[in-house]
C-alpha positions as CSV (number, residue, x, y, z in Angstrom):
1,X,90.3,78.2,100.3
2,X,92.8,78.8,97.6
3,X,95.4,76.5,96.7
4,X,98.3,78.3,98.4
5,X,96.4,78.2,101.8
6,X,95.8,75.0,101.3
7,X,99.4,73.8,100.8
8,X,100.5,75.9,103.8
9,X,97.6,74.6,106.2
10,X,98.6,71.1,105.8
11,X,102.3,72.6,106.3
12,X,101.2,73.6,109.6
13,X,99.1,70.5,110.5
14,X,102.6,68.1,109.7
15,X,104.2,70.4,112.1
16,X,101.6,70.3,114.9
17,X,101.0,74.2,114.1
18,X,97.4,76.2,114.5
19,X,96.0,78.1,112.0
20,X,94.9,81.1,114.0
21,X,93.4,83.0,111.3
22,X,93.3,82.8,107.0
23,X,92.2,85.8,105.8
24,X,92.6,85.7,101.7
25,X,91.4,89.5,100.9
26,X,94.5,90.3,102.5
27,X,96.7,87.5,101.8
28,X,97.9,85.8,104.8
29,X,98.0,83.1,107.2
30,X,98.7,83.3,110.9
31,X,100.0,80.4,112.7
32,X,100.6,80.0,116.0
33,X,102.2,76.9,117.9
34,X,105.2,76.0,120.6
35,X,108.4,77.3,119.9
36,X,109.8,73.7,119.3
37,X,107.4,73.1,116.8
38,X,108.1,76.3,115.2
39,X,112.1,75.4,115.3
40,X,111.6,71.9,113.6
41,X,108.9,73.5,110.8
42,X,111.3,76.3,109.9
43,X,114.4,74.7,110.6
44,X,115.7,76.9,113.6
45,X,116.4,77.7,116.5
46,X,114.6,80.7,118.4
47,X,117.2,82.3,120.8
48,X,116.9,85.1,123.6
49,X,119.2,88.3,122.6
50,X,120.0,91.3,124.6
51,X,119.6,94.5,123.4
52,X,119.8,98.0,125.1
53,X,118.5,96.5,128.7
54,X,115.6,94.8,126.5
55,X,115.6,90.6,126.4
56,X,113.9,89.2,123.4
57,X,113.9,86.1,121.4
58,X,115.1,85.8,117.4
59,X,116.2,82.6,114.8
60,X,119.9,82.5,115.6
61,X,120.0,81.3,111.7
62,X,117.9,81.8,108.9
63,X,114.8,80.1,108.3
64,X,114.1,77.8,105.9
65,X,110.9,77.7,103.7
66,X,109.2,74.4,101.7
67,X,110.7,74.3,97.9
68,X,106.9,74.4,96.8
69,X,106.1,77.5,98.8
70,X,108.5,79.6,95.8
71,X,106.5,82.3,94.5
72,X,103.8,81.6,96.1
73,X,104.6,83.0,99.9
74,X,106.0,86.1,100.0
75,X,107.6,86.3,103.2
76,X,107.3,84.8,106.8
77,X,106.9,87.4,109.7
78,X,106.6,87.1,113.4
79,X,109.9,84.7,114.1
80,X,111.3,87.3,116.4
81,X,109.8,90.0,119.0
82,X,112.1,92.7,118.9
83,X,110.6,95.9,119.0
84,X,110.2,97.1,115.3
85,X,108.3,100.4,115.2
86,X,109.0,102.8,117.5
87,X,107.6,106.5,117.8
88,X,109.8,108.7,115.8
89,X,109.2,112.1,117.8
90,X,111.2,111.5,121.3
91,X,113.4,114.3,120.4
92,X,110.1,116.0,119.8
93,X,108.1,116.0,122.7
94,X,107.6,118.6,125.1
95,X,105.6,120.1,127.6
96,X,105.9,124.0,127.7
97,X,103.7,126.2,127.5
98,X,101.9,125.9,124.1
99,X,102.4,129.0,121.6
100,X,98.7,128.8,119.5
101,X,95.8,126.7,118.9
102,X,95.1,124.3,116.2
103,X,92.2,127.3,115.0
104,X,95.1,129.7,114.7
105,X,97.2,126.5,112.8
106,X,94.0,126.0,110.4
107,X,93.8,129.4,109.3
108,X,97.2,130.1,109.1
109,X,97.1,127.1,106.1
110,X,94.2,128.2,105.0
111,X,91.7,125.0,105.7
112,X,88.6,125.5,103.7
113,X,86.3,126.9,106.8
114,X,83.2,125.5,104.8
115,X,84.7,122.2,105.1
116,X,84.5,119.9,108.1
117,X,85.9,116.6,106.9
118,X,82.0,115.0,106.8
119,X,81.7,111.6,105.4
120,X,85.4,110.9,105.9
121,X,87.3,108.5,107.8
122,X,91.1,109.0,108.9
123,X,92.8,105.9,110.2
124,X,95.8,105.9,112.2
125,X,97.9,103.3,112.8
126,X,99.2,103.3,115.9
127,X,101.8,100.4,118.1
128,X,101.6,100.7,121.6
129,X,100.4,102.8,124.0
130,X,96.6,104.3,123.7
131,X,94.2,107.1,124.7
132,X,92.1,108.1,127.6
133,X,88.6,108.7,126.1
134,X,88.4,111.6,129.3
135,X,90.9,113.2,127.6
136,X,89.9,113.7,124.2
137,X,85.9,115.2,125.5
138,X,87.9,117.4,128.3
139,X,90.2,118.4,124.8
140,X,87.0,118.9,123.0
141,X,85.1,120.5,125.8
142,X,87.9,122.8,126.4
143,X,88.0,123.9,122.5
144,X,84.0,123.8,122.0
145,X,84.4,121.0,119.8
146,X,81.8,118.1,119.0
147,X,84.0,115.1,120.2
148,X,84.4,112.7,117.1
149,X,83.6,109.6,116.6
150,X,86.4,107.3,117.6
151,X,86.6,103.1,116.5
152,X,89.0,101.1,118.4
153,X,90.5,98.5,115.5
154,X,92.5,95.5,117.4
155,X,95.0,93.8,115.4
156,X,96.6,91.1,117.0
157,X,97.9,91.5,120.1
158,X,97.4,95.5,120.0
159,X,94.8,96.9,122.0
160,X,94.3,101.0,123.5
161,X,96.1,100.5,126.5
162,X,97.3,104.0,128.0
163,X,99.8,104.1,129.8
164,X,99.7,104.6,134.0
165,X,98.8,108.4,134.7
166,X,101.8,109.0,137.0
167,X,104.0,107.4,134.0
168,X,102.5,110.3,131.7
169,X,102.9,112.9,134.2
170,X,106.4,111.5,135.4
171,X,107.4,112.0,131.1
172,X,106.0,115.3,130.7
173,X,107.8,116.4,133.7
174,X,111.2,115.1,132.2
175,X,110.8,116.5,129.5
176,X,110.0,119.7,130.4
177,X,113.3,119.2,132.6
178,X,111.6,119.9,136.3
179,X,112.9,116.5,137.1
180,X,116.1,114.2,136.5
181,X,115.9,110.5,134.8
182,X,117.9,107.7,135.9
183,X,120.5,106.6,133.6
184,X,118.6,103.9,131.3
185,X,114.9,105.2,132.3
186,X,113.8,106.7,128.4
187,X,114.1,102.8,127.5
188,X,111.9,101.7,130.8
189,X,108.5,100.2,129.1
190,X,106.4,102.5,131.4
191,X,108.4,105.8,130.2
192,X,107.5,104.3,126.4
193,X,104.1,103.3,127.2
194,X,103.8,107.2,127.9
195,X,105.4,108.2,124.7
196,X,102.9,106.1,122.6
197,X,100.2,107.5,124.4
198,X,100.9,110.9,124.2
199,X,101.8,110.0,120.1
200,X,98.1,108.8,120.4
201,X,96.6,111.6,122.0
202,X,98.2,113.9,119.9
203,X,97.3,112.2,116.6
204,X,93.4,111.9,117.9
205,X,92.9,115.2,119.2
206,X,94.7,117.1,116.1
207,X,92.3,115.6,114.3
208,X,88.8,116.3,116.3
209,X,90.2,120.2,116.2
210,X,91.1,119.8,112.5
211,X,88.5,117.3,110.6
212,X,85.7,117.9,113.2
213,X,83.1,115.6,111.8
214,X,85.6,112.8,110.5
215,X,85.3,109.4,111.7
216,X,88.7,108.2,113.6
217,X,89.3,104.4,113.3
218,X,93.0,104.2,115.6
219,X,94.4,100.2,114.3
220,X,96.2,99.0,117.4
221,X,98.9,96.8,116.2
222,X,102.4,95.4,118.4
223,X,105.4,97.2,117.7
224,X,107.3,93.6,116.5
225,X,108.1,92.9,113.0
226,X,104.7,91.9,112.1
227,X,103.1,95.0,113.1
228,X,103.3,97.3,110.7
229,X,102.7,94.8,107.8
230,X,99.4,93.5,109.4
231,X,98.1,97.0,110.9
232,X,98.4,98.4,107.1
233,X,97.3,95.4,105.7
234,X,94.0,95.5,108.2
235,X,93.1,99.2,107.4
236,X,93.4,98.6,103.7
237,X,91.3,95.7,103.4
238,X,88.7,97.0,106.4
239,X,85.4,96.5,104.5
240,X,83.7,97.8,107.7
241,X,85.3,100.9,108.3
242,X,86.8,101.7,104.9
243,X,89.4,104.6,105.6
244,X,89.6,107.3,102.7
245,X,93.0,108.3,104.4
246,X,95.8,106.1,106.6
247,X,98.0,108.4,109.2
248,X,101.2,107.0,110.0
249,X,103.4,109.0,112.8
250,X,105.6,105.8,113.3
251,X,109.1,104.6,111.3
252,X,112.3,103.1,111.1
253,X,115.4,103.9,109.1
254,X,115.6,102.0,106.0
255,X,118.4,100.2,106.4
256,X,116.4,98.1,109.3
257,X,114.0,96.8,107.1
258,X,114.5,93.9,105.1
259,X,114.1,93.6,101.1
260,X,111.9,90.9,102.4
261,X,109.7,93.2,104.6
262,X,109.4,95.8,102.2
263,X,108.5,94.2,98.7
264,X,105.5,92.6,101.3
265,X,104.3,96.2,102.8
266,X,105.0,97.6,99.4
267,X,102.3,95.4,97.6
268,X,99.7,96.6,100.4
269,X,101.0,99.9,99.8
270,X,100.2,99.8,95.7
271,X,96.7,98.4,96.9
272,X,95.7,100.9,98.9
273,X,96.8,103.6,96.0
274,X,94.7,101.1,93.6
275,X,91.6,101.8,96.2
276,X,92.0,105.8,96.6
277,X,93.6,105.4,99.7
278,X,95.6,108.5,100.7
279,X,98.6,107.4,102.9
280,X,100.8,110.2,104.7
281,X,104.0,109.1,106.5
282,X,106.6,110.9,109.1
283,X,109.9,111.9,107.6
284,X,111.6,111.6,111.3
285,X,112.3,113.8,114.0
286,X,116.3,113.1,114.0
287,X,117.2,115.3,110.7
288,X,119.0,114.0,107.7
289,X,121.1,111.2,109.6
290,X,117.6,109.7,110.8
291,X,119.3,108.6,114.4
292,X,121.8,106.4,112.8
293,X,124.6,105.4,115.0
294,X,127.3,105.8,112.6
295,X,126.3,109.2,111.4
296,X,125.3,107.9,108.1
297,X,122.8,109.9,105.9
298,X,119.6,108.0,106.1
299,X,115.2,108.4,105.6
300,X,112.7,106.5,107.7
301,X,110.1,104.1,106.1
302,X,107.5,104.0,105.2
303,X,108.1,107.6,105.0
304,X,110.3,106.4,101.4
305,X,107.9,104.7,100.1
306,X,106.7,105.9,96.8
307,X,103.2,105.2,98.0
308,X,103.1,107.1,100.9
309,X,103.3,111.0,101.2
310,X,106.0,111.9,103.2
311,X,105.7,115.0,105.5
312,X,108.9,116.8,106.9
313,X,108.9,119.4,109.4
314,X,108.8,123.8,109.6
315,X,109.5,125.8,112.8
316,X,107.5,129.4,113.2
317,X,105.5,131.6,115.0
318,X,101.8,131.6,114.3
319,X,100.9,135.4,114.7
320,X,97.5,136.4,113.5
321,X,96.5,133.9,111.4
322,X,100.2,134.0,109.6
323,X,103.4,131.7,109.8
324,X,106.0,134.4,110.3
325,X,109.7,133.4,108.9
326,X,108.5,129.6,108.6
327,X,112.3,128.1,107.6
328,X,113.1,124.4,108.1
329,X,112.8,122.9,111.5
330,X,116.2,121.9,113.1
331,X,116.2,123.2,117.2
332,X,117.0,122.7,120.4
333,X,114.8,122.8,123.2
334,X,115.5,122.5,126.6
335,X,118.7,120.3,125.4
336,X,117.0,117.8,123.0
337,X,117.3,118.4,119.5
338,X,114.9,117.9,116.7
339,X,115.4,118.4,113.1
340,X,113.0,117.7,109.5
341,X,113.8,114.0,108.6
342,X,114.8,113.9,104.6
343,X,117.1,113.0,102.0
344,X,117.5,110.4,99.5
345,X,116.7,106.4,99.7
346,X,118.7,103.7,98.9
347,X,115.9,101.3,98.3
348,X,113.9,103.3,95.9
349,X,114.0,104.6,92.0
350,X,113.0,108.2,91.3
351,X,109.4,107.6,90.9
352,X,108.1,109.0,87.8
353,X,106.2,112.3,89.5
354,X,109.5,113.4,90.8
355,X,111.7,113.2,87.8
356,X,111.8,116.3,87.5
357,X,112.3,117.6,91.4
358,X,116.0,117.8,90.4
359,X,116.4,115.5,93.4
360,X,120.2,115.8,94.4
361,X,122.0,112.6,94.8
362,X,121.8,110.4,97.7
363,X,125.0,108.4,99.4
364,X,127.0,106.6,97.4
365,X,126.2,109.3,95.0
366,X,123.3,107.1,94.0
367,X,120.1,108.3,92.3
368,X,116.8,107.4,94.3
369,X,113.2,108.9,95.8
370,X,113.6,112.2,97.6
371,X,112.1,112.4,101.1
372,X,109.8,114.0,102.1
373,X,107.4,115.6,99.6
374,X,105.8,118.2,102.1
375,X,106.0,119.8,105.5
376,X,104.1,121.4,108.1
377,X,104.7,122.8,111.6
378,X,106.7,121.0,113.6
379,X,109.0,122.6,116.2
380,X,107.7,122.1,119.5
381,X,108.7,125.7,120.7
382,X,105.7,127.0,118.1
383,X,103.3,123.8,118.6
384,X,99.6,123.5,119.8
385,X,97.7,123.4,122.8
386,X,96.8,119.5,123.6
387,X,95.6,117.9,126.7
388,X,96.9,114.3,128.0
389,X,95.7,113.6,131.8
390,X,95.4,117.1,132.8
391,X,98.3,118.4,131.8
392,X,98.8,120.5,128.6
393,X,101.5,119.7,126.1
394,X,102.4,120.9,122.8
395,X,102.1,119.4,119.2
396,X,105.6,118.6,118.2
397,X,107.4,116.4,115.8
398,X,106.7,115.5,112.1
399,X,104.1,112.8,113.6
400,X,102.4,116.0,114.3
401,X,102.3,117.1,110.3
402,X,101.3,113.9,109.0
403,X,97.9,114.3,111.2
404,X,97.8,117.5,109.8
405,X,98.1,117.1,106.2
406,X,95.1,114.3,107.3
407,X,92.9,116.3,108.6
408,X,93.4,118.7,105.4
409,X,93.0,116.2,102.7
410,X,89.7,114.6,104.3
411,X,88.2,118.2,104.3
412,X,89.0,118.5,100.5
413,X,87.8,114.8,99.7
414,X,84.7,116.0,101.2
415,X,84.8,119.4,98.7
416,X,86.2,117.4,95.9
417,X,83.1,114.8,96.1
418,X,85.9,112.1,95.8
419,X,89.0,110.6,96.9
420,X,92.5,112.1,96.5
421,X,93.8,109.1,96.1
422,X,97.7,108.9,95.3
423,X,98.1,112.4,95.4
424,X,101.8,112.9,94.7
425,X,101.7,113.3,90.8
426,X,99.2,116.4,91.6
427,X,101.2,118.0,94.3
428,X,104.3,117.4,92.4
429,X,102.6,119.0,89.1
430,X,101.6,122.3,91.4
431,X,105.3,122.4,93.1
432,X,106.8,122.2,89.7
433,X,104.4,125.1,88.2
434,X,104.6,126.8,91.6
435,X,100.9,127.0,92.2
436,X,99.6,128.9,95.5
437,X,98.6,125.8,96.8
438,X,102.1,124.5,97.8
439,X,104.0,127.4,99.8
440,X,107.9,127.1,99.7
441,X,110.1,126.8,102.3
442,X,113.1,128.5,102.0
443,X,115.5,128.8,104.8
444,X,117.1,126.6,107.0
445,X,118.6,123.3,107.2
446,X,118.1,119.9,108.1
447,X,121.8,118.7,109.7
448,X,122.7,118.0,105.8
449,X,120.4,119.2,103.2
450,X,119.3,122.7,102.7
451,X,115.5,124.2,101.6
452,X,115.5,126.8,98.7
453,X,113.5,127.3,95.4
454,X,111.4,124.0,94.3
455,X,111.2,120.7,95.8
456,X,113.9,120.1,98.5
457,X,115.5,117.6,101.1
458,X,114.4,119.0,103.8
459,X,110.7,120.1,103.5
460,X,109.5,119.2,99.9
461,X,107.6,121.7,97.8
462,X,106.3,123.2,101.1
463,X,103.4,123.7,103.3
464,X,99.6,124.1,102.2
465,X,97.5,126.8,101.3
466,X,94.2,125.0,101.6
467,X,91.5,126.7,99.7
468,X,94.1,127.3,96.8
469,X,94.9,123.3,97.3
470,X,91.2,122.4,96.9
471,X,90.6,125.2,93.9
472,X,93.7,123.7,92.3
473,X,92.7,120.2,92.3
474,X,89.6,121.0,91.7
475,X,90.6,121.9,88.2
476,X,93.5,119.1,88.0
477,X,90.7,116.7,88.0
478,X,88.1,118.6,85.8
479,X,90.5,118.6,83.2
């Protein structure tokens, strides 16, 4: 055990604490103990707090830390339960009739058809909710599809746990507007618990239509303010699994994350691009204001982060293999709007590979990473045929693209013979020199920003062009 495990284990044994688990390949140290102990160690006091219906329990001031513990623990998680990721595609969802199938979706982007993602595993990371196992072999039988291989990964307190069948069938209904809800009933748990497991479905069966022979490893992580650290912390130092490619469909807005939280998640981030990893993040559902209250421009993370390739969202038709008119998505449908998440962050620097994106300012008129740097279909009115507890539904949402762009880069791995990796100085080199791989979107509007020639706000550099993508990295890494 290293030194710095050390000082905090004998930190929790004065304070009649439990180490629950040290795991040093990924740096941390749970503890577990009562809540007066916890009070006295960290000098606080945990309080219950009322928010939107939902009672949960938070330090009513801030911790305190050892003196000796100064560069040497980075931050302390898990000192409140209020719910920290939530699924970003509510204004997504529906359940009309589907417009095409994820076959049609694949040609239209051109996925290598030689290619079937073999030797490849996706991870998603997932916080609440789960899948039906029914469900995915009825999806597959229905689309003559070998089911895939699926690994359950439990981290924490997460586990697959769909929600109720009625619950699912009482959402979909809602949604498609053939019944009413209560006043308060989207923030019931069971009407969530339905949300996350259609967000689960939907990522898992995307994926068996679109990276057939892929390996699916879903991390089931709680939605509280440890979650996302640990679940991405898990998948990046899984020596068992060892995902080529991490899936997020979950955010927040930036300004809800602490500096703390991300200089933590950012350092598992830069590991996973020091390992190959490919990480693909949803730019939001809620346009350029991101859901904020106030109306404020804002992007979700980890959608932001530098690390992570973030996918906004397209609406159009899917006519014979062809996208017709594919413009920016930003829609209404059956009174719930949806719009490309994108702009500008306020927590981080141009990164090098976009210097040159001409990224516009962001608010305050302050320089910093443009979001998102790709896109995909999105608008639920154009989505795919999926199937959650015998109903069909549609693949909506930008939580939708980021499984896509998945699926696409684990079938080029397997061409390329190797990772992608940290793909954005590639992608960023092919928008710039307006290579076929990358098509531009150039119409429409996401509430702020506006697409047009090169990189924008709104959708990036564009949507794929597979095989062109493949022949163009190809030669990127040859050279």
């Amino acid at each position: 055990m290293s030194g710095s495990a050390e000082i905090v284990t004998r930190f929790a044994e004065q304070h009649k604490l439990t180490v629950v688990e040290a795991a040093p390949q990924r740096r941390t140290i749970r503890l577990s103990g009562r809540s007066a102990d916890i009070e006295r160690a960290f000098k606080t006091r945990l309080e219950e707090f009322r928010h939107k219906g939902s009672i949960f329990y938070a330090p009513s001031r801030p911790i305190e830390v050892p003196e000796n513990w100064a560069g040497m623990v980075e931050i302390v998680l898990g000192l409140h339960n209020f719910p920290h990721s939530r699924p970003r595609r509510r204004s997504s969802l529906c359940c009309s009739e589907p417009s095409s199938q994820l076959h049609d979706l694949a040609r239209a982007y051109r996925f290598p058809p030689d290619l079937d993602a073999t030797g490849q595993t996706i991870g998603l990371i997932e916080f609440g909710g789960g899948f039906y196992p029914d469900d995915i072999e009825a999806f597959c039988r229905r689309f003559h599809i070998k089911p895939p291989k699926i690994t359950v990964a439990k981290i924490g307190s997460g586990d697959n746990q769909p929600a109720d069948r009625r619950a699912i069938h009482h959402l979909l209904d809602a949604l498609a507007g053939t019944i009413s809800l209560a006043a308060g009933a989207t923030e019931s748990d069971s009407f969530l618990a339905a949300q996350c497991t259609a967000e689960v479905t939907m990522d898992i069966e995307v994926l068996a239509a679109l990276a057939p022979a892929a390996h699916i490893v879903t991390y089931f992580a709680p939605g509280d303010e440890q979650g996302l650290y640990h679940a991405i912390n898990h998948a990046v130092h899984d020596e068992h699994n060892k995902p080529d490619i991490l899936s997020i469909s979950w955010g927040m807005p930036e300004h809800a994350v602490t500096a703390a939280e991300v200089h933590a998640l950012e350092g598992v981030l830069h590991e996973a691009a020091h390992l190959g990893i490919s990480i693909f993040a949803s730019s939001g559902d809620s346009g350029a204001t991101n859901g904020s209250e106030n109306g404020a421009l804002s992007v979700n993370y980890p959608a932001s982060s530098p690390q992570c390739l973030s996918c906004g969202g397209t609406s159009g038709k899917i006519v014979n293999g062809e996208i017709h008119e594919e413009v920016v998505w930003n829609a209404t449908h059956f009174g719930i709007k949806g719009a490309s998440g994108g702009g500008v962050s306020n927590r981080f620097r141009i990164p090098a590979w976009q210097q040159n994106a001409q990224v516009p300012a962001g608010p305050g008129d302050t320089p910093g990473r443009g979001v998102p740097d790709v896109a995909g279909l999105a608008d639920p009115r154009y989505g795919c045929e999926l199937l959650m507890a015998d109903r069909t539904f549609a693949s909506a949402g930008t939580s939708a693209v980021v499984v896509i762009w998945a699926a696409l880069i684990a079938r080029i791995n397997q061409g390329l013979g190797r990772r992608c990796g940290h793909l954005h100085p590639y992608l960023y080199s092919l928008g710039k020199e307006r290579r076929t791989g990358l098509h531009p979107v150039l119409k429409g509007n996401n509430g702020y920003y506006h697409a047009g020639e090169g990189w924008n706000a709104c959708a990036g550099y564009g949507t794929p062009r597979g095989d062109a993508l493949l022949e163009s990295l190809r030669h990127m890494h040859r050279a």
